[in-house]
C-alpha positions as a Markdown table, in Angstrom:
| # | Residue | x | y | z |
|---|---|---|---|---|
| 1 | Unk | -178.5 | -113.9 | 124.6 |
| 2 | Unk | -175.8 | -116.2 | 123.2 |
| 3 | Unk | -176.7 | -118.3 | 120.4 |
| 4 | Unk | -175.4 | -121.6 | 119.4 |
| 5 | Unk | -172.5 | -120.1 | 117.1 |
| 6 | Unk | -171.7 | -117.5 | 119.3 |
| 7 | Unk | -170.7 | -120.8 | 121.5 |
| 8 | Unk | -169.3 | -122.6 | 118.6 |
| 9 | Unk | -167.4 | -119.6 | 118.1 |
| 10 | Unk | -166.0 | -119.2 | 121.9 |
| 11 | Unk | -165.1 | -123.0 | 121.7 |
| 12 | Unk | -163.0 | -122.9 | 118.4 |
| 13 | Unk | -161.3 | -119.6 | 119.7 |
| 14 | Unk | -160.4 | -121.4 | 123.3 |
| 15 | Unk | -159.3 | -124.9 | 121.4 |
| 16 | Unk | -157.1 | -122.7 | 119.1 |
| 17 | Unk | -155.5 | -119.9 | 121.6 |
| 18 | Unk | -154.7 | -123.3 | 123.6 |
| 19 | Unk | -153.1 | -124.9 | 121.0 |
| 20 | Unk | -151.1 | -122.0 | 119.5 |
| 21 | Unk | -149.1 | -121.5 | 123.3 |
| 22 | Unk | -146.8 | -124.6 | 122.3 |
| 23 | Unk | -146.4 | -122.7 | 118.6 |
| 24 | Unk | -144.6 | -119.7 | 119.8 |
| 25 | Unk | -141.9 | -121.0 | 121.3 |
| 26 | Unk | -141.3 | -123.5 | 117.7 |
| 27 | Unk | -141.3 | -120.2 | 115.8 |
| 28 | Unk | -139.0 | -118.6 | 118.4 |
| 29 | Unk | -136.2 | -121.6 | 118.2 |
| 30 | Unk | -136.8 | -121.1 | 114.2 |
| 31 | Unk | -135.5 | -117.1 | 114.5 |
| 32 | Unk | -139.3 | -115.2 | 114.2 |
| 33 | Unk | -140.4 | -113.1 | 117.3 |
| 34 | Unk | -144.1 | -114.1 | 117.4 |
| 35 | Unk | -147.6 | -112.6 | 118.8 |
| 36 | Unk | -151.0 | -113.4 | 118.6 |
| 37 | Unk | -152.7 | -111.9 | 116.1 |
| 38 | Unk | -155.3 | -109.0 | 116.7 |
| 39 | Unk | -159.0 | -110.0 | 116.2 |
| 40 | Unk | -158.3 | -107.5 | 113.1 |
| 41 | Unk | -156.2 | -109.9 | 111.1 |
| 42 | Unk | -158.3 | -112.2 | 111.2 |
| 43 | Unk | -158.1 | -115.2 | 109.7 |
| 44 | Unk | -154.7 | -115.5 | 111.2 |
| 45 | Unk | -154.2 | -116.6 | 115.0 |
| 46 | Unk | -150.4 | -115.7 | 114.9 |
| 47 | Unk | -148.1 | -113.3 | 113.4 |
| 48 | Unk | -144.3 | -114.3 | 113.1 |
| 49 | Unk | -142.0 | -111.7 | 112.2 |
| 50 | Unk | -138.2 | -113.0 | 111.1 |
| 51 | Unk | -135.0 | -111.5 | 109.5 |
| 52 | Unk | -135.8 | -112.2 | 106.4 |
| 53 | Unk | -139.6 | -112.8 | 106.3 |
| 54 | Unk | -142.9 | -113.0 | 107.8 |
| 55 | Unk | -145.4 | -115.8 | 109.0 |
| 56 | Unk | -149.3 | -115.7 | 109.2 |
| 57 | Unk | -150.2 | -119.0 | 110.9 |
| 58 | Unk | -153.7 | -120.3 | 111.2 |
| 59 | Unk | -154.4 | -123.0 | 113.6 |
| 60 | Unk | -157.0 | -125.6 | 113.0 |
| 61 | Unk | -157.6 | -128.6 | 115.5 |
| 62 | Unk | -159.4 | -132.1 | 114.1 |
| 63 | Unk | -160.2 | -132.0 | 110.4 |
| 64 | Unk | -158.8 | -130.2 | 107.7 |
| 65 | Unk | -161.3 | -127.4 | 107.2 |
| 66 | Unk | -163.1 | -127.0 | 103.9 |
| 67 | Unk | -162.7 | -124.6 | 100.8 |
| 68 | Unk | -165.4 | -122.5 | 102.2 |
| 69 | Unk | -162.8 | -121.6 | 105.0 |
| 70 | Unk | -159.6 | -122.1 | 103.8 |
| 71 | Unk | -160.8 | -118.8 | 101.1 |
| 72 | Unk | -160.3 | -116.1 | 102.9 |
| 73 | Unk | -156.7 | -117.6 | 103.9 |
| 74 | Unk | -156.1 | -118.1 | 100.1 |
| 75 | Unk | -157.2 | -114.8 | 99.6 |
| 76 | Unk | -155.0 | -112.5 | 102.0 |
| 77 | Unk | -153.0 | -110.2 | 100.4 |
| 78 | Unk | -150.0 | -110.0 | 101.7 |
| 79 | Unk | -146.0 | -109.4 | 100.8 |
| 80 | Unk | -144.2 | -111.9 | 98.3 |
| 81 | Unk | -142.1 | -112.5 | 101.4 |
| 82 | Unk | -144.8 | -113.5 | 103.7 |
| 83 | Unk | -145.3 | -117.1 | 104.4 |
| 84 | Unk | -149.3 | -118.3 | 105.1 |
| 85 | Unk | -149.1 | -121.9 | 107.4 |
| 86 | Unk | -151.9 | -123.7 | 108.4 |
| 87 | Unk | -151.1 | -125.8 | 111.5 |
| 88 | Unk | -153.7 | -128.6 | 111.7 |
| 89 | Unk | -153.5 | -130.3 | 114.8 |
| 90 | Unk | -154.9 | -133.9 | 115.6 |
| 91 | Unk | -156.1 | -135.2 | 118.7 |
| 92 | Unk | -153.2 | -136.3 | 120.9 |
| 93 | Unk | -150.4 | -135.1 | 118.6 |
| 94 | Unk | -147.2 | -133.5 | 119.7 |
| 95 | Unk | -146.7 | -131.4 | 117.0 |
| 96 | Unk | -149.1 | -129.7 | 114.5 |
| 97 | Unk | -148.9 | -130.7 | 110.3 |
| 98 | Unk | -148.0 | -127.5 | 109.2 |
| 99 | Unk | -149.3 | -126.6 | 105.3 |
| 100 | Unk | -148.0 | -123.7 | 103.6 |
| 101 | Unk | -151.0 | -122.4 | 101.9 |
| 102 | Unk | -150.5 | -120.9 | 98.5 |
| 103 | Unk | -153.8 | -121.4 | 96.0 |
| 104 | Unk | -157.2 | -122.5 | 96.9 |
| 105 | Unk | -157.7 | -124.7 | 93.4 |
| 106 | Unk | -154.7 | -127.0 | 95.4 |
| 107 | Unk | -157.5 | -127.9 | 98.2 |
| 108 | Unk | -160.4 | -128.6 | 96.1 |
């Protein structure tokens, strides 16, 4: 039986595969070849892959999440030339605010 967060879950996964379709194509124009990300990598919806470095993007719709889940973002290890992007994405926007994610201490 599905609980409630299994549906929370399913909704937050449909709101963000929906909203990462119009992403791909930005990263394409901006030289990465671009796929969504296995349910392995998680936190990260999509992996860009460029000439010169690499992009994990994480796509959030509404609010600005909290510190509780913005940690494991903060806390991927990952190359020195790999780039960590939140794209937050409000209701009736066109395009997402995109913030690089470095340290958790900067969101607190």
């Amino acid at each position: 039986m599905e609980g409630a967060n299994d549906r929370d879950d399913t909704q937050y996964r449909d709101a963000n595969r929906r909203l990462d379709n119009p992403l791909r194509p930005l990263l394409r124009v901006a030289g990465y070849k671009s796929s969504r990300a296995d349910a392995n990598l998680e936190p990260w919806d999509i992996v860009g892959i460029g000439p010169t470095n690499t992009v994990l993007v994480h796509v959030v719709t509404g609010h600005w999440p909290n510190a509780l889940k913005l940690n494991p973002l903060c806390e991927f290890h990952c190359p020195p030339n790999c780039t960590r992007l939140v794209h937050q994405w409000r209701d009736d926007a066109e395009l997402p605010i995109t913030h690089i994610v470095t340290d958790i201490n900067q969101y607190l």
